[in-house]
Structure formats: C-alpha cells, structure tokens
VMD Tcl script that draws the C-alpha trace (Angstrom):
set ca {
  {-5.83 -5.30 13.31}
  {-3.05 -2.95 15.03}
  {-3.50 0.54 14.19}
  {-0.88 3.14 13.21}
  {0.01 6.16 11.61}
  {-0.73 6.59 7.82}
  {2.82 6.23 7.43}
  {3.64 3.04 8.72}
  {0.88 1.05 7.21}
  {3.00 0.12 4.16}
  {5.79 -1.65 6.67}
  {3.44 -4.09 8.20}
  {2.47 -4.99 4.56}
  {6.32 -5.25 4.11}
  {6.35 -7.60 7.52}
  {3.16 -9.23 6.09}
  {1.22 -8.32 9.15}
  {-2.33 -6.72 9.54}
  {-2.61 -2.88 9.69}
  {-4.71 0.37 9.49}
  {-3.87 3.88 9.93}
  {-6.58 5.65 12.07}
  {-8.95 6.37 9.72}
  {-8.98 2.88 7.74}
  {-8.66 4.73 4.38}
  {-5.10 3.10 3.90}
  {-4.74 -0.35 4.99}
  {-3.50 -4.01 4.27}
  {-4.22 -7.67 5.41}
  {-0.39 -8.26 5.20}
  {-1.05 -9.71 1.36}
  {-2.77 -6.73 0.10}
  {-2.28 -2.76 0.84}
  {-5.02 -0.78 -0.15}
  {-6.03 2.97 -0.52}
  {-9.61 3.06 0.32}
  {-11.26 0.17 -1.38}
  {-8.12 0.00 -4.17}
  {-5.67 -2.43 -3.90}
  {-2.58 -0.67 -4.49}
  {-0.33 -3.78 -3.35}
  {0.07 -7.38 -3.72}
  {2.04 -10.31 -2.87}
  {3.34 -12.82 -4.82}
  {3.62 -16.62 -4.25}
  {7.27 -16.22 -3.15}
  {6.28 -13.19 -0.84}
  {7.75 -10.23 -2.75}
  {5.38 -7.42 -1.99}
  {4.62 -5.81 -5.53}
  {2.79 -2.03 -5.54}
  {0.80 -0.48 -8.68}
  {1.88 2.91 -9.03}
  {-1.09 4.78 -8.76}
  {0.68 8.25 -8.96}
  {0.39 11.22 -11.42}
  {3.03 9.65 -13.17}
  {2.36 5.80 -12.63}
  {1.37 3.16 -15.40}
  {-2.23 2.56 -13.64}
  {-3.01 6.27 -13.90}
  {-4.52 9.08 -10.89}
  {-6.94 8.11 -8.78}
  {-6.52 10.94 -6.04}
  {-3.99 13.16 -4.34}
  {-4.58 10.63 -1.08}
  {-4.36 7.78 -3.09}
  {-0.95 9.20 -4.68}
  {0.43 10.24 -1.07}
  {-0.34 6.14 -0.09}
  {1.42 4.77 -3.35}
  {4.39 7.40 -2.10}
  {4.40 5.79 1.28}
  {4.60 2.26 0.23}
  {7.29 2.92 -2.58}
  {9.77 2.15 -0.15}
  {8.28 -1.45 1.01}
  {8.14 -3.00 -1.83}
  {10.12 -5.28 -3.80}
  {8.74 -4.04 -7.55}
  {7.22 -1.12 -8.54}
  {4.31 -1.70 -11.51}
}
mol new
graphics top color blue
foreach p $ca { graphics top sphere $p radius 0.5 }
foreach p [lrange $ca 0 end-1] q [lrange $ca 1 end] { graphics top cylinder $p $q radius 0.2 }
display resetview
C-alpha cells in the first residue's frame, strides 16, 4: 500500500488505487476510503466513487473533528456526495 500525506489519500481512492496517509487513520483499498475503521466512501458497480458526509452538517451525522477534516478532503474526489 503506497503511503502519502493525509491529503492525498482521497485521490488514489479517486484513481481506485491502494493508499494510507502515515498514520493509517485515513485510508482506502481503492473501493473504499475510510476514517479510522469508518467507511466514509464507496464505489459503485459503474466505478463512481460515492462519500457519506460525515461532517457537522452531513446526513450521517459527527463522528469527530478528524473524521470531518477526512470527509473535507475527499469532497473533492468524488462523484456524489450522500
């Protein structure tokens, strides 16, 4: 699994490629992004990379401040926002 910074986790999940930042508290398998043990992102049978917005503000509701700063950096990636 390539490692990277915390920020660029979310684009090999884009690229649907394995990733980890250094710590592997945010990573992905290149189907699924997750935030610790969460998955935060999926994708679907016709690749488009869908995240749950696990933000203050989001539909699935707070989980942490970390797990809210990982949902921020994927935003971007994805194809659908739930």
């Amino acid at each position: 699994m390539t490692k990277t910074q915390t920020r660029e986790v979310a684009s090999y999940w884009r690229c649907s490629q394995a990733a980890c930042n250094s710590s592997a508290q945010f990573w992905t398998d290149g189907n699924k992004l997750y935030s610790y043990k969460l998955c935060i992102g999926d994708t679907t049978e016709s690749g488009k990379k869908v995240l749950k917005d696990y933000s203050a503000t989001g539909r699935h509701g707070f989980q942490s401040m970390t797990t809210s700063k990982h949902v921020g950096y994927a935003r971007g990636y994805a194809h659908i926002v739930d």
